[in-house]
Structures are given as C-alpha cells and as structure tokens.
C-alpha positions, 0 to 999 in steps of 0.5 A, a space after each residue: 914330783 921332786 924329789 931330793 935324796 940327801 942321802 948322797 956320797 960326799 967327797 974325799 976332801 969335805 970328808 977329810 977336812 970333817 975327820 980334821 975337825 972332830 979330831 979337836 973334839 966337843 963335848 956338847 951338842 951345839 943348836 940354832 934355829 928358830 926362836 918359836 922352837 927354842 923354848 921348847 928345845 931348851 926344856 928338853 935341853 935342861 930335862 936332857 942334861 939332868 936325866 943322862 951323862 951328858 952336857 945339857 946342849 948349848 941352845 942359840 936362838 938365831 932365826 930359822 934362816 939363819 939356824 940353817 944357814 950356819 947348819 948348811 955351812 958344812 961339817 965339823 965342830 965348828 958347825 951345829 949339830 941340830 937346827 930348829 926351824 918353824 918351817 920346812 927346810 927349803 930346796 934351795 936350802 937343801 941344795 946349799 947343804 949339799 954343796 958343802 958337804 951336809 948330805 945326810 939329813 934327819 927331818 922332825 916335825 915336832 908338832 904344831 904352833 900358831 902365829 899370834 896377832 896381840 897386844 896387851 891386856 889393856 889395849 883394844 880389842 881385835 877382831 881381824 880377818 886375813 884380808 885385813 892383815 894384808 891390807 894393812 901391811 902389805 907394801 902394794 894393795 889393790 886400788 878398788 877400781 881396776 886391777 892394779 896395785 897402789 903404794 900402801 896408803 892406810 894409815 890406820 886401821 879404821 883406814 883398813 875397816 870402818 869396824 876396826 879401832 881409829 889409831 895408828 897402824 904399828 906392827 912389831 914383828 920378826 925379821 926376814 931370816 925368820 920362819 915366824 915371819 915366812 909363816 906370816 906371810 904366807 898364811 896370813 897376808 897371802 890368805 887375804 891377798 888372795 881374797 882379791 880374785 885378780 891376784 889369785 889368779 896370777 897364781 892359778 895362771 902360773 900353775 897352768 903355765 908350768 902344766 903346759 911347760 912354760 916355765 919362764 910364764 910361770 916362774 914370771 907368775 909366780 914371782 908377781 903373785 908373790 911380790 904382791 902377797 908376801 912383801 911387806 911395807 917399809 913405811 914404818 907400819 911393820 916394824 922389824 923387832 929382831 928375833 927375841 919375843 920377849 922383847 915384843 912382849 915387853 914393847 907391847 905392853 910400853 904401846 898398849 895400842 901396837 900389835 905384836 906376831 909371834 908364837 903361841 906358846 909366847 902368848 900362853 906364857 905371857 897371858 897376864 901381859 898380852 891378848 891375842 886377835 880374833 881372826 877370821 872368827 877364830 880365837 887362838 888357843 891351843 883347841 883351835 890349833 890342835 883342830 885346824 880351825 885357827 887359820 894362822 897355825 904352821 908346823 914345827 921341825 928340828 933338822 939332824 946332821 947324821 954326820 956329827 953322830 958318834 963324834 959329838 956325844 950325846 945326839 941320838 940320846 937327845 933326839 931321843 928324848 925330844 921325841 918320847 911321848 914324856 916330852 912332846 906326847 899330849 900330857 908331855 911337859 912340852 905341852 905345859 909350854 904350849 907346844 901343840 902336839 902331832 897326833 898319836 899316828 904321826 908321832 910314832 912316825 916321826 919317832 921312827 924317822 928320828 930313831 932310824 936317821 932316815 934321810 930327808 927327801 922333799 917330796 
C-alpha cells in the first residue's frame, strides 16, 4: 500500500518565512473550498461565533480544487486555515502541500452528501440509469457495433432511450475545479460507461499490468479507461455554470426542461423549486443516502492546517464544534441542512482525529 505521512520536518526557511507572516497577526480563521460543504461550514461558522469569543470565520466558497489549491499554497495569514472539499485530498494535491511547506494535515470527514439530477417542479419527470447519464454526456460513446468510440451524437434524450421525454439534452453543472463535478464523474458517468464490457475491461487490464509491474501498460490503461469514462462533452449538452448552486436552481426554473447536478442538501432546501431523477431505480432522499442504496452519493471532508493553530485564534475551538454530536450528530442542526450524518462509530473517530490533530496519511 501507499502511504504518505504528512507528518514531516519542514525546513528552516518555509518555517521563517511562517513566523514572519503570523507576526502581522489574524484575528479570524479564514476557509475555502467546496461549494457542497459551505452551507454546512457557514451554519457552524455563525452557531461558532454567537456561542464563544471568537470572530465567526470568514467562509469563501471556491470549488474543492480550488480550496485546496489556495490551502497548499504554503503557510501564514495570508493563506487559509481549513479547506472544505467534497472529495478526498489527492496525492498529487498532498504532494503539492508539502512542496510548500503544508506538512501537518487534519483530515475530517463530516458525513455523506448525494449528487442531485434535477429540474424544476413543472418540468418533466426523470427516471434515469447511470448508463444514461453517460450516454448523454460523455464526449466519446461506444458506436454499438464494434469496440470503438464515436463523437457524441445525441441530441436528445429519447436519443439516448426510447423512454425517456423527446427535448433537448441540457445539463447545468459544476465546473472542473470542483469535487461535485469529480464526483460526478466518477460515480455517475463511469457507473454507466463501465456498463459497457469492453471499456471495463480496460480498467481490469491496466489493474493486471500494475500487478505484473508494467507499469507504463497500466498508467496507459488507466488513462484510456478514464478519458473514455470522465471527459465530458463540449457541444453545448453540459453546460459549465460556475460554483453557485443557487444560480442552478434559479436557471432551472428559467428552463423547466434543463437539468441541473448539484448537492442534496440544495435539493432539500430548494424542493419547492426543484425535483430530483430517479436513478437506476433509486429516488434521492436523505433515507437513501444514509443506506447507500442511492447510487450517486459521496463523502465529505474539511482538511486542518495543524500549523496556523495557536496563531490564528480560535481553530481548534471551531473543529470542535463542527464535530460535536449538537452539530453533525443525527438530531444535529446540520441535519436540518441536509447534511447525512456518519454513523455513531465513525463520528467518535473522527472526532478523536479532529481532537487529536492526528496527521493525514493516504492509505
């Protein structure tokens, strides 16, 4: 297994030019990240700042590639202290960190959320498979006769099934920096793309190569499984709408025949204005999520700079509060949010983590 410990000595200059930087001082903790965890991180954020001393923390919402970018950036004021990201950091992220100094990470996973496939209320109603979602979006789709790819062709999405309503396919979602889209992806379009047997194997292939210690076939296998499965179309079908949901939301009910992806906690605060999809059988609901039985769900984490603790006020005290059982326990107010809580087990230990400062490691 790989492992990276974060966990490792910096050096003399990243540390001085820290201690510069703090010497200017901040008064509040300053966040990024996903636009999926910021409603939940503002709720804790404004409860934070009403129940102690300490300045409510300023909360941008950037996109969980961009969150960690600015997070990796290095150490000092003028660098966040928390990043939220709706996906785990990446190793080529955590390397990023370290190159600049960011070696003392806290990982939390907060809970669960699930991707939503919606339109408004007066729209149609959905009822799609993963596999449709890939043949509607994906750039390149299997041509149905031999094992080759072709240009996207549908146009709508009776195009895509005989079942589903005849207009036009639109999508409205996320942007590539984000972990909504990442998520996506990977479950939703790779669900269905690897419904197609020849593309799976590719996958299974380049797991064989790495086995055997060819890694150049597997990195080559890998790549071609995932340039077939993740890359979206750029005909117009999916449409980049930035990292505001609540823009989605409003567009969508503009084109009652459009579709949007976004969270579910914007779903369940938006359900006067929007539906979600049906997939693969499944509604979204909190129920669903919670069980696993909704197949496009994913969890969510905020990512600690262990260095800017006791030099920006306030931090600890604020993890605190995000992981107490008042806040993300299953009658917390986070729920009311639409957050989907961990079970009882595994929030105790990631409260333990978070309590502790224990250092990431990617296992």
């Amino acid at each position: 297994m790989k492992h990276i410990s974060l966990l490792v000595a910096t050096g003399l200059t990243a540390t001085t030019l820290a201690s510069t930087s703090f010497a200017a001082g901040r008064d509040h903790i300053e966040i990024v990240g996903s636009s999926t965890v910021y409603p939940f991180a503002t709720v804790v954020a404004e409860t934070f700042g009403k129940k102690t001393q300490f300045k409510t923390p300023k909360i941008e919402s950037t996109g969980s590639g961009g969150g960690l970018k600015l997070f990796c950036a290095g150490n000092g004021i003028d660098t966040p202290d928390i990043t939220n990201s709706s996906r785990r950091i990446k190793a080529s992220e955590v390397k990023k960190c370290a190159s600049n100094g960011v070696t003392n990470i806290t990982e939390v996973q907060v809970g669960f959320d699930g991707i939503a496939i919606a339109n408004a209320k007066s729209g149609p109603a959905f009822v799609l498979s993963r596999k449709d979602l890939f043949l509607a979006l994906a750039k390149q789709i299997p041509s149905g006769e031999a094992d080759e790819l072709i240009a996207n062709p549908h146009q709508t999405w009776q195009d895509v099934n005989p079942s589903l309503p005849n207009i036009k396919i639109e999508v409205l979602g996320p942007p590539p920096t984000s972990g909504t889209r990442d998520a996506f992806a990977e479950l939703a379009l790779e669900g269905g793309c690897k419904s197609f047997d020849w593309i799976a194997q590719l996958k299974a292939d380049s797991k064989v190569a790495k086995a055997s210690g060819d890694k150049t076939l597997a990195s080559t296998l890998k790549s071609q499984y995932k340039g077939v499965c993740h890359t979206v179309r750029e005909d117009g079908a999916y449409i980049e709408a930035g990292e505001n949901d609540n823009l989605i939301v409003q567009k969508l009910e503009k084109n009652p025949n459009a579709l949007g992806v976004f969270g579910f906690s914007f779903l369940d605060q938006n359900s006067d204005k929007v539906k979600g999809a049906q997939i693969d059988g499944v509604e979204i609901s909190f129920e669903n999520i919670a069980s696993g039985d909704y197949p496009v769900s994913r969890p969510l984490f905020f990512y600690v700079k262990n260095n800017h603790i006791g030099k920006v006020p306030g931090i600890a005290e604020f993890i605190a509060e995000f992981t107490s059982e008042e806040a993300w326990g299953d009658e917390g107010y986070l729920t009311e949010k639409g957050l989907i809580p961990l079970n009882e087990e595994k929030r105790a230990a990631m409260a333990d983590s978070a309590r502790t400062l224990k250092p990431l490691s990617l296992d």
